[in-house]
C-alpha positions in Angstrom: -24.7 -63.6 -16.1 -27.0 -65.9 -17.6 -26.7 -64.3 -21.0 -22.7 -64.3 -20.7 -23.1 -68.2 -20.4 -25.4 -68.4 -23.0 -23.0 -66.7 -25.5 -20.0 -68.0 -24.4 -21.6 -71.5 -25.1 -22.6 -70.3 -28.6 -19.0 -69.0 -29.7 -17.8 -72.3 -28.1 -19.9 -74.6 -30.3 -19.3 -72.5 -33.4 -15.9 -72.3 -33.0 -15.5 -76.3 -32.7 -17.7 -76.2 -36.0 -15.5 -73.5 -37.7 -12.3 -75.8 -36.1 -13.6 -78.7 -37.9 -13.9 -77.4 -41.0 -10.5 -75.9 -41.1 -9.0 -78.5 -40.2 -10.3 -80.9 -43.1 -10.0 -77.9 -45.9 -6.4 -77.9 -44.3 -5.8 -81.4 -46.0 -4.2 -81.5 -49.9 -7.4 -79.7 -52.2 -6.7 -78.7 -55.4 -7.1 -74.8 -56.3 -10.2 -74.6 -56.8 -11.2 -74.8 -53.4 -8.3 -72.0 -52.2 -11.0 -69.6 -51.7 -13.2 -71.7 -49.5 -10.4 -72.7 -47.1 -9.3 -68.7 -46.9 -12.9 -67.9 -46.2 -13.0 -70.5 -43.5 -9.6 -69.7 -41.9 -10.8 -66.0 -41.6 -14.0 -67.0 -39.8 -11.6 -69.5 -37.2 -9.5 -66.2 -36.5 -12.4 -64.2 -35.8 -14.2 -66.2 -33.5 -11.2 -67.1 -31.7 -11.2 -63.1 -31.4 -14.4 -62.7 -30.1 -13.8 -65.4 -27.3 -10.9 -63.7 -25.9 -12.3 -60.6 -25.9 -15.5 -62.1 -23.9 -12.8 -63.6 -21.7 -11.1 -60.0 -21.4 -13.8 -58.3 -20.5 -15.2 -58.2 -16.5 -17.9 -60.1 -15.8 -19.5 -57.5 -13.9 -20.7 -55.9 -17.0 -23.2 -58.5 -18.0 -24.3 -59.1 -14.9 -24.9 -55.6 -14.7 -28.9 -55.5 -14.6 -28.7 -58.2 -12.1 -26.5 -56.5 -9.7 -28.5 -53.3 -10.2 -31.2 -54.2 -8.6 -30.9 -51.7 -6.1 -31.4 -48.4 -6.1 -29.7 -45.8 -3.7 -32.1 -42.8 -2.6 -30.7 -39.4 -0.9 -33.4 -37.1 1.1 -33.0 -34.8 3.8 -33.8 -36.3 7.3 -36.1 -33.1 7.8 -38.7 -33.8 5.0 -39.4 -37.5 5.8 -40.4 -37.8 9.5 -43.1 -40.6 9.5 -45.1 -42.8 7.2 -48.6 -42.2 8.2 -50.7 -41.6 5.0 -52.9 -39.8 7.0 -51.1 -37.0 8.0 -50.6 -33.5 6.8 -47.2 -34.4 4.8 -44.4 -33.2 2.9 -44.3 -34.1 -0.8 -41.4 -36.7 0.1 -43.2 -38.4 2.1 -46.0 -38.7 -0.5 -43.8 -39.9 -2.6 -42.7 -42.9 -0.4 -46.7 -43.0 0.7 -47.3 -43.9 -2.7 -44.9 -46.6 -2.9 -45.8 -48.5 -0.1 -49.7 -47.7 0.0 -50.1 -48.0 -3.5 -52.5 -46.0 -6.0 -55.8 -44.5 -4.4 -59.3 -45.2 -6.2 -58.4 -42.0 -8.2 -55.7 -39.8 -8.6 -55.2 -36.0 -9.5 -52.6 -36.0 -12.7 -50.8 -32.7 -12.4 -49.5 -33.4 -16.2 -52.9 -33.1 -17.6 -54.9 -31.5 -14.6 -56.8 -34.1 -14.7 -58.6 -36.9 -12.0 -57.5 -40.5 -13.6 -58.6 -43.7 -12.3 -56.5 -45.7 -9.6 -58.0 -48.6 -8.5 -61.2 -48.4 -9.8 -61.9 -50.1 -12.7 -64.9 -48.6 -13.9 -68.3 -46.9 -12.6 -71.5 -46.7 -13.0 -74.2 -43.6 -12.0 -77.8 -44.3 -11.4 -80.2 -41.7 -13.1 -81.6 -39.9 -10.4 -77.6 -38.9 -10.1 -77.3 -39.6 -6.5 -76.2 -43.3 -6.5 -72.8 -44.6 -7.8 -71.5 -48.1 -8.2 -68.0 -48.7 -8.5 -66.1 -51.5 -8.9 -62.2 -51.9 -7.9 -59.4 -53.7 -10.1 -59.1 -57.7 -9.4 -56.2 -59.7 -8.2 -55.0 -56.6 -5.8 -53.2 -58.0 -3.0 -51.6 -56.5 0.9 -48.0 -57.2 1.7 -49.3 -59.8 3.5 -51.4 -61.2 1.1 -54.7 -60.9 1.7 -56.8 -59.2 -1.4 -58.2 -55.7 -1.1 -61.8 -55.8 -0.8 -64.8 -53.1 -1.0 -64.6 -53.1 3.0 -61.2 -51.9 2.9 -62.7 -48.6 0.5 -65.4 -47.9 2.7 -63.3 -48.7 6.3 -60.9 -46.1 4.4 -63.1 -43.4 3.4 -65.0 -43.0 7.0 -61.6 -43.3 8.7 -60.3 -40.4 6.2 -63.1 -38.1 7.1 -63.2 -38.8 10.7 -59.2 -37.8 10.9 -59.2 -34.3 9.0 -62.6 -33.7 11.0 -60.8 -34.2 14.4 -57.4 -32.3 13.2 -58.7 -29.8 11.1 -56.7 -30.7 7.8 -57.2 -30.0 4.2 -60.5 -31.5 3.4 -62.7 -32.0 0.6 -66.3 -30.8 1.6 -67.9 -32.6 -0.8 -67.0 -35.9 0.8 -69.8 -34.4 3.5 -72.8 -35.3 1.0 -71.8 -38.8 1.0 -74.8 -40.1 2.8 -74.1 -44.2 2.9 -71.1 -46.9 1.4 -72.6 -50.0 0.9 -71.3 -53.1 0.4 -72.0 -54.9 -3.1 -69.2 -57.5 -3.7 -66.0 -58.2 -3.0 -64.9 -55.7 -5.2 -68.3 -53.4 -6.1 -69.7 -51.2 -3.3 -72.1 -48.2 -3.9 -71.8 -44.6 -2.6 -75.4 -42.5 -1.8 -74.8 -39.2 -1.9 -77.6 -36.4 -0.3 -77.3 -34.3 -3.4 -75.3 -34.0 -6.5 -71.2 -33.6 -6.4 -69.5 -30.9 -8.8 -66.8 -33.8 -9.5 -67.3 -37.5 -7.9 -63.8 -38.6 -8.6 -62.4 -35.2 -7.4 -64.0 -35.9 -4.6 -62.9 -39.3 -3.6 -59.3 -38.2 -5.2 -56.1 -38.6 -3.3 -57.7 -40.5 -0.1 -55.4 -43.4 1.0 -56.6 -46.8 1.1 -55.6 -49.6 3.8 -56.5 -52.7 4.9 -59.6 -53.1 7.4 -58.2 -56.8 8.7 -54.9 -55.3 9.7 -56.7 -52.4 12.2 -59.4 -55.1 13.1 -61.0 -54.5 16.8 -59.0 -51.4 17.1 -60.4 -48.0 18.3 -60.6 -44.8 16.1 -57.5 -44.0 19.1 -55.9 -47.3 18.7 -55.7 -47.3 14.7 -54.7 -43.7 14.3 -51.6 -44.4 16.8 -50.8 -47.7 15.0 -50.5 -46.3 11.9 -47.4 -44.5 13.6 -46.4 -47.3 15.4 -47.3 -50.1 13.2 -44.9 -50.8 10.2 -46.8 -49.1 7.6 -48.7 -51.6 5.5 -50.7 -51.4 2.1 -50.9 -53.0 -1.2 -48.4 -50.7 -3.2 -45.1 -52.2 -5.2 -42.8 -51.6 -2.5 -43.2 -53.3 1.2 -41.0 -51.3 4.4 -38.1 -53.6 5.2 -36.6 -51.4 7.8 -36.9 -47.8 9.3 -34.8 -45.8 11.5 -36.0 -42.4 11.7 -33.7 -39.9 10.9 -31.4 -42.6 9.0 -32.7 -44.9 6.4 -36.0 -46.4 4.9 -35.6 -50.0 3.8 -38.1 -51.2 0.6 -38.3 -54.4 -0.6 -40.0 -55.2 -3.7 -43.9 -56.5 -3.5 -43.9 -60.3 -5.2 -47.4 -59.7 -5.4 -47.8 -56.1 -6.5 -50.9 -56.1 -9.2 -49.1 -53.8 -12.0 -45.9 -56.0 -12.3 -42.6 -56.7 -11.0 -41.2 -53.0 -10.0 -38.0 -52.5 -11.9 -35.9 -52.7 -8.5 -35.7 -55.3 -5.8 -34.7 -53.0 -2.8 -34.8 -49.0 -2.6 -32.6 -47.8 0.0 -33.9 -44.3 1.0 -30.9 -42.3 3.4 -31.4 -39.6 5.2 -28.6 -36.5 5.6 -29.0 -33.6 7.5 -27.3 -31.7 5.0 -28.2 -31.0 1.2 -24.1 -30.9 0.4 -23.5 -34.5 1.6 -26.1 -35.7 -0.3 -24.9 -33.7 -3.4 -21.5 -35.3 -2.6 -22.5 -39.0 -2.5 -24.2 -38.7 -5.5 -21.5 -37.0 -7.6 -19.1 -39.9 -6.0 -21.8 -42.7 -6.9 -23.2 -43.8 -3.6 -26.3 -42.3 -4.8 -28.3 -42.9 -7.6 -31.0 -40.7 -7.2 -31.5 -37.1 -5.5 -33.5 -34.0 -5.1 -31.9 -30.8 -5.7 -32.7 -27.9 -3.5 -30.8 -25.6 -4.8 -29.8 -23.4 -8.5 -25.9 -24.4 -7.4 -26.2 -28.0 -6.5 -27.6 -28.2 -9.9 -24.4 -27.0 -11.9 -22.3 -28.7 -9.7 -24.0 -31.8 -10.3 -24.4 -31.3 -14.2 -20.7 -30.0 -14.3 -19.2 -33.9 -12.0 -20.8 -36.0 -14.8 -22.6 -36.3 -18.1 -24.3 -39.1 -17.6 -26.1 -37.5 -15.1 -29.5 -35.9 -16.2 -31.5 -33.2 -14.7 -35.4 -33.2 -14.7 -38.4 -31.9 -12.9 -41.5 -33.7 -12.3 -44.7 -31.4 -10.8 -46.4 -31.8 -8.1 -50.4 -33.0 -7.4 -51.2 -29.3 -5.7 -50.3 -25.6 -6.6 -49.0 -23.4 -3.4 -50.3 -19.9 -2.5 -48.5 -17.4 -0.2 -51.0 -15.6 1.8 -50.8 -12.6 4.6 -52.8 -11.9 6.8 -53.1 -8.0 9.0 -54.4 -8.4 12.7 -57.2 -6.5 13.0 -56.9 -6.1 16.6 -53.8 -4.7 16.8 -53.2 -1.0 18.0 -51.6 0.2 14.9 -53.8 -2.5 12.3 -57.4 -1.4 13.8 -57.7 1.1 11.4 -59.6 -0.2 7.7 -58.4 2.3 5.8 -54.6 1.9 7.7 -55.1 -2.1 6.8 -55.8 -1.4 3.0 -52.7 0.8 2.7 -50.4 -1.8 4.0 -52.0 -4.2 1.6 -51.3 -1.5 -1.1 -47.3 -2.2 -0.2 -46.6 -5.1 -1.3 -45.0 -5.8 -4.5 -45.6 -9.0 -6.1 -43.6 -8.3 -9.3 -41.0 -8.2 -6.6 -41.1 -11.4 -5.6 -39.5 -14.0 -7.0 -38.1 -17.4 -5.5 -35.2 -18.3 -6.4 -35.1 -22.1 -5.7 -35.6 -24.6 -8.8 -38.2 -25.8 -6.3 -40.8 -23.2 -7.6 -42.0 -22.4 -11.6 -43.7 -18.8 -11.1 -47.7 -19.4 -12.2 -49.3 -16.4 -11.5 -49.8 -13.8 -8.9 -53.1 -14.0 -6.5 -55.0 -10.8 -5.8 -58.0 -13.1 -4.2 -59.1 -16.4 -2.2 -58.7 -18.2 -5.8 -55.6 -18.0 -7.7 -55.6 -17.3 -11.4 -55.0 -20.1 -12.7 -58.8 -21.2 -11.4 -61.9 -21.3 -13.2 -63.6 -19.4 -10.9 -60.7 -16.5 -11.2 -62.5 -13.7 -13.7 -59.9 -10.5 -14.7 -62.7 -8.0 -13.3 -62.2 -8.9 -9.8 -60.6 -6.2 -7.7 -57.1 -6.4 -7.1 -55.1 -5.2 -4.6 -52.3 -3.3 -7.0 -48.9 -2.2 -5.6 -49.0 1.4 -5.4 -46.3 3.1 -3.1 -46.9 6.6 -3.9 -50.5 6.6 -3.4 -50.0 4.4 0.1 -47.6 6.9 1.2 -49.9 9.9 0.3 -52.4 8.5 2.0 -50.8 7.3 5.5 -49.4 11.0 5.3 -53.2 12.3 5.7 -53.9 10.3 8.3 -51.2 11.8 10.7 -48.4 8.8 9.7 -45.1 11.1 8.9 -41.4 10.3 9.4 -40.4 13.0 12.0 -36.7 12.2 12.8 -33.4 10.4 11.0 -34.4 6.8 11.5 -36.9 7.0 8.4 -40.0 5.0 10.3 -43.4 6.5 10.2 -44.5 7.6 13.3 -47.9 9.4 14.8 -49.4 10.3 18.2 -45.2 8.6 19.4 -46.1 5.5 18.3 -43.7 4.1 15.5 -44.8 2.0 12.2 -43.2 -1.0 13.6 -44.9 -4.6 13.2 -43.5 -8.0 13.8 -43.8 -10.5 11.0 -44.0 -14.0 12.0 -43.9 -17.3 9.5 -44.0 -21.2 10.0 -40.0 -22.7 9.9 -41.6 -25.4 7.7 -41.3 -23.9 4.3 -37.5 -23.6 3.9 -38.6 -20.8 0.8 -41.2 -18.3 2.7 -37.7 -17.0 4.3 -36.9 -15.6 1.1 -40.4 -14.1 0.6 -41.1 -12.4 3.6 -37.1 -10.5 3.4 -38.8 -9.4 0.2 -42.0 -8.3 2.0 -39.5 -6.3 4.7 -38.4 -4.4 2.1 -41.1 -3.7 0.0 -42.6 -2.6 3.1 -39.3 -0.3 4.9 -39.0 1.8 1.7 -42.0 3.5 2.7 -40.9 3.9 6.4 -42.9 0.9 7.9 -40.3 -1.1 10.0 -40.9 -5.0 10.1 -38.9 -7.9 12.2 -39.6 -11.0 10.9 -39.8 -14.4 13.4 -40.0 -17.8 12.2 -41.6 -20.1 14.6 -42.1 -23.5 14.9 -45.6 -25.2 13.4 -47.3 -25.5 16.9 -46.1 -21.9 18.2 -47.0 -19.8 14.9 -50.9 -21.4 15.5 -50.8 -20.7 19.5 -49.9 -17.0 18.4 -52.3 -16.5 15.6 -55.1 -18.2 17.9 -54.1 -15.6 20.6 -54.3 -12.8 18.6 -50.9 -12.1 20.0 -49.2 -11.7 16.5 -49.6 -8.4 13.6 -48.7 -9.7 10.0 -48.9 -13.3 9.3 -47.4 -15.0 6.5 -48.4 -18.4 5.3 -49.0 -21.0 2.6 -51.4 -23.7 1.8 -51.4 -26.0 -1.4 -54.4 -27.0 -3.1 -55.9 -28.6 -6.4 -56.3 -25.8 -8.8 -59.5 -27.3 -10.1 -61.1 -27.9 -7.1 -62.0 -24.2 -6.0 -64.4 -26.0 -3.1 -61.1 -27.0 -1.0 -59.2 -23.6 -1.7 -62.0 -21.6 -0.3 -62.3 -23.7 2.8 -58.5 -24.2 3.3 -58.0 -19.8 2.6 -60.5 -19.3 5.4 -58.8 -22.4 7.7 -55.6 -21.0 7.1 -56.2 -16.8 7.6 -58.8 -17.2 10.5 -58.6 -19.1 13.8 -62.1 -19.0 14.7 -63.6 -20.6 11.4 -63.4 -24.3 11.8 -64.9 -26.8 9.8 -68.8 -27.0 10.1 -68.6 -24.2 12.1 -68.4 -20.9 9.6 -69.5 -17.8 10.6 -72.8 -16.4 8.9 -71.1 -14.5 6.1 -68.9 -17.1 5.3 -71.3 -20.1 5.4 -73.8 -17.9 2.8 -70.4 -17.9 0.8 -70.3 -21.6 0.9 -73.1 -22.2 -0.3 -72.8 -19.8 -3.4 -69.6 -21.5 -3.9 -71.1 -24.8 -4.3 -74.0 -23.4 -6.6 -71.3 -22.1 -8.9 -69.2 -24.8 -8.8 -72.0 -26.7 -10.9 -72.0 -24.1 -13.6 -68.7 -22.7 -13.7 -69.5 -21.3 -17.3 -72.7 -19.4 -16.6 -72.9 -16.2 -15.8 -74.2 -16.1 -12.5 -70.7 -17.6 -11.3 -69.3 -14.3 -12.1 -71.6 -12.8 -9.4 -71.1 -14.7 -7.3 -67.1 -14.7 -7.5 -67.9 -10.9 -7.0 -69.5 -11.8 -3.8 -66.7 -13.9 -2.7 -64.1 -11.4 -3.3 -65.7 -8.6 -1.4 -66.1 -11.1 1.6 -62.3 -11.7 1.3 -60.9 -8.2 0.8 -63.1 -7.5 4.5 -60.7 -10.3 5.6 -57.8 -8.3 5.0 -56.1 -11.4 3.7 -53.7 -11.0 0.9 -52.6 -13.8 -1.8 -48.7 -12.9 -2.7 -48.2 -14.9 -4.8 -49.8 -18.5 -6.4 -46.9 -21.1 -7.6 -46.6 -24.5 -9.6 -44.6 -26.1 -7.3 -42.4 -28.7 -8.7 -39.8 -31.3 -7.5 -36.0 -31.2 -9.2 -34.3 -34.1 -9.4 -31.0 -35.6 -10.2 -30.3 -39.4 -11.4 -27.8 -41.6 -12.9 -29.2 -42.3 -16.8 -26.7 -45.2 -16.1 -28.3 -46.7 -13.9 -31.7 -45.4 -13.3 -33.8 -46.2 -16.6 -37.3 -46.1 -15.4 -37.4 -44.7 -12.0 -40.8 -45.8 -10.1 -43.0 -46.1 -13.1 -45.5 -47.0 -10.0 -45.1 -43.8 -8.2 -46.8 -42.0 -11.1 -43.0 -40.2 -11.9 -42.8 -40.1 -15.7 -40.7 -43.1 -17.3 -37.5 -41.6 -18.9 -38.8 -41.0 -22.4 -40.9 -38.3 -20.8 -39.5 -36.8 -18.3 -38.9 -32.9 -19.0 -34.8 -31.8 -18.7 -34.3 -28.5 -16.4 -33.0 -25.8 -18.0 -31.3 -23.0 -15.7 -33.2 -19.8 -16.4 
């Protein structure tokens, strides 16, 4: 609006200038000035041109970035049920996480697979490589306005490890060596470790930061509730205006926010319970920015509109699909029964077919192929039907009436294959599984359960094929081992492995410091014999990415601070 005034004042002042001039060259010359007067009536006509058509057009389009200060968010009500950094969450959540909690002291990049700084500003090691000092970015400020401060990183980093201790979560083991956080500064603070780290910034990657004042006199109890309870608080560009759960998140802009004013004032985030009404307020504009979740949302939405662009954006962690047989059970007991079911299933079968997923590479181990640590030598587990069905044949498994299911001793090949309802895409996976494995006359029914009955079951032992999925860094191989074992067996909890699996700990953490000598081979050897005994199975190992859908019209630099890429980068989807 300002600018409209600003020109409007200009053509004004210029046109009483060119109105003056006309009028005196209007007055008796003599020919020689003909051509000046014609040169000055044909400026008087054209800025009386350009006024009107100022006048003509609607003010709403100057004042266009000024009413577009807010930006419209669609997201399923199922992905976004709290706002506790802590938590085991959904990649939209981390999203909004990141907005209000801002960056942590480092960050895994999944465009470069690399750890870049957050908000550390630089570090320094002592030479006995057991001491670090680090000091954090200045003039970083909470919503409220009080400045981050070197207690805040340390009153972080023990809370951190204290909550995925207590719940069992993805954890770094690393963070285990750190053997004191002291205080140097306001904004330095030191880190001993008990012996040397494969990757100190991997290690301290990705672990929220909050404020210490704000959970003051609290008890571990107290401050683990609040962060529920309380409206969530931190230092990022975005503060939490409002939020009713299963309805809207409210973000206000932070006036303080260290890296700038964030390009919008307010973000409404609404939740839907359905993907079509959110595809459907965004193709009629109530929406200026959406995932897609599906291959056909994402025609119909390029079809509605050209301004509206496509892209994907990956994610920090890579996903692998894992199964695990129950050794226990009547039919599973067997070793040489369990590594003939694991010879059924075809992972060149199974795609996904969500724009969710970008196929990686398969897993035949505890570490994907895309690791380091992943060497082609390593036994795999190869699809081979004929051979299976040869061999279940010997051992007494024959189909001996119409229905086609293996039977022996009147017990029938039928097992039960149960799933967590969290991942909307393992559906799809284990129908391919059912298949894979009915064409050779084993029967399976498969369950999805709820998050808190598929653990009761698997800790039970009341439960025959399980099918799961875990996401980790695929450069930190210390977390995937620990998080394959978490997943696939109940009894190994953190600090409390069994003896084979603490020996392969330990190997791990030797090879992790030379990844490119030769006794990591060996030692990979090791740890893939320990996991074909755990008749576990990687399916499949994915990229995971997030598709998304925005308004170019609007939307010019979406969340520069949420580490999306600005515009100029961003990568357009192409169906495949």
């Amino acid at each position: 609006m300002e600018l409209f005034c600003i020109s409007v004042d200009l053509l004004l002042n210029w046109q009483k200038y060119i109105f003056f001039k006309y009028c005196k060259l209007s007055m008796p010359l003599d020919r020689q000035n003909q051509p000046v007067r014609h040169l000055f009536t044909l400026a008087f006509f054209i800025s009386v041109c350009i006024y009107a058509g100022l006048l003509l057009i609607p003010q709403h389009v100057y004042s266009y970035q000024e009413e577009r200060v807010i930006l419209n968010w669609g997201e399923l009500q199922e992905r976004i049920q709290n706002l506790n950094p802590l938590k085991r969450s959904t990649n939209e959540e981390r999203s909004i996480h990141r907005l209000i909690y801002g960056d942590p002291l480092y960050y895994y990049n999944p465009y470069d697979v690399q750890i870049n700084n957050g908000i550390i500003e630089r570090e320094s090691l002592f030479p006995n490589l057991n001491r670090w000092i680090l000091v954090i970015k200045s003039n970083i400020f909470f919503h409220d306005g009080s400045r981050l401060r070197s207690d805040d990183i340390k009153f972080s980093i023990e809370l951190y490890k204290e909550y995925v201790s207590r719940n069992n979560l993805s954890y770094n083991l690393q963070l285990d060596k750190i053997k004191e956080i002291m205080i140097q500064g306001d904004s330095a603070f030191e880190i001993e470790l008990s012996e040397q780290v494969e990757n100190f910034r991997l290690m301290l990657a990705d672990i929220p930061v909050l404020s210490q004042e704000y959970y003051q006199g609290e008890t571990y109890e107290q401050t683990i509730e609040n962060l529920a309870n309380k409206r969530p608080f931190g230092y990022g560009p975005f503060m939490i205006s409002n939020f009713i759960p299963g309805n809207r998140i409210v973000l206000v802009s932070h006036f303080n926010y260290f890296g700038g004013a964030p390009e919008f004032e307010q973000i409404n985030i609404l939740l839907y319970s359905s993907s079509d009404q959110i595809k459907s307020d965004f193709i009629t504009g109530d929406l200026d920015f959406i995932q897609i979740n599906s291959v056909n949302d994402k025609k119909e939405v390029s079809r509605a509109d050209t301004t509206f662009r496509i892209v994907q954006v990956p994610t920090q962690y890579m996903k692998m699909y894992t199964i695990t047989l129950n050794s226990s059970d009547p039919i599973l007991s067997a070793e040489n029964v369990r590594k003939l079911v694991n010879k059924l299933y075809n992972k060149n079968r199974y795609p996904l077919s969500s724009p969710q997923y970008d196929v990686r590479s398969k897993a035949f181990g505890p570490l994907p192929e895309t690791s380091w640590a992943f060497f082609e030598d390593l036994n795999k587990q190869n699809w081979n039907p004929v051979a299976a069905r040869r061999d279940l044949d010997r051992l007494g498994w024959k189909v001996s009436d119409s229905d086609g299911i293996l039977g022996r001793n009147e017990r029938k090949f039928i097992m039960e294959l149960i799933y967590p309802e969290r991942d909307i895409y393992i559906e799809e996976l284990a129908r391919h599984i059912r298949l894979s494995l009915g064409e050779i006359g084993v029967s399976v029914s498969v369950t999805p359960l709820p998050d808190t009955i598929n653990e009761m079951r698997i800790k039970q032992n009341d439960f025959q094929i399980s099918l799961d999925s875990f996401v980790y860094y695929p450069m930190d191989v210390l977390r995937t081992f620990y998080d394959f074992f978490n997943l696939n067996n109940a009894e190994i909890k953190r600090n409390r492995f069994g003896g084979y699996d603490a020996e392969a700990v330990r190997q791990l953490r030797r090879a992790s410091r030379v990844p490119n000598q030769t006794n990591a081979k060996a030692i990979f050897h090791r740890l893939q014999d320990l996991y074909k005994d755990a008749f576990t199975t990687n399916v499949l190992s994915y990229q995971h990415h997030r598709i998304f859908a925005i308004n170019s019209r609007i939307v010019t630099n979406f969340m520069r601070d949420n580490r999306l890429l600005p515009i100029a980068l961003w990568i357009p989807f192409i169906n495949p």
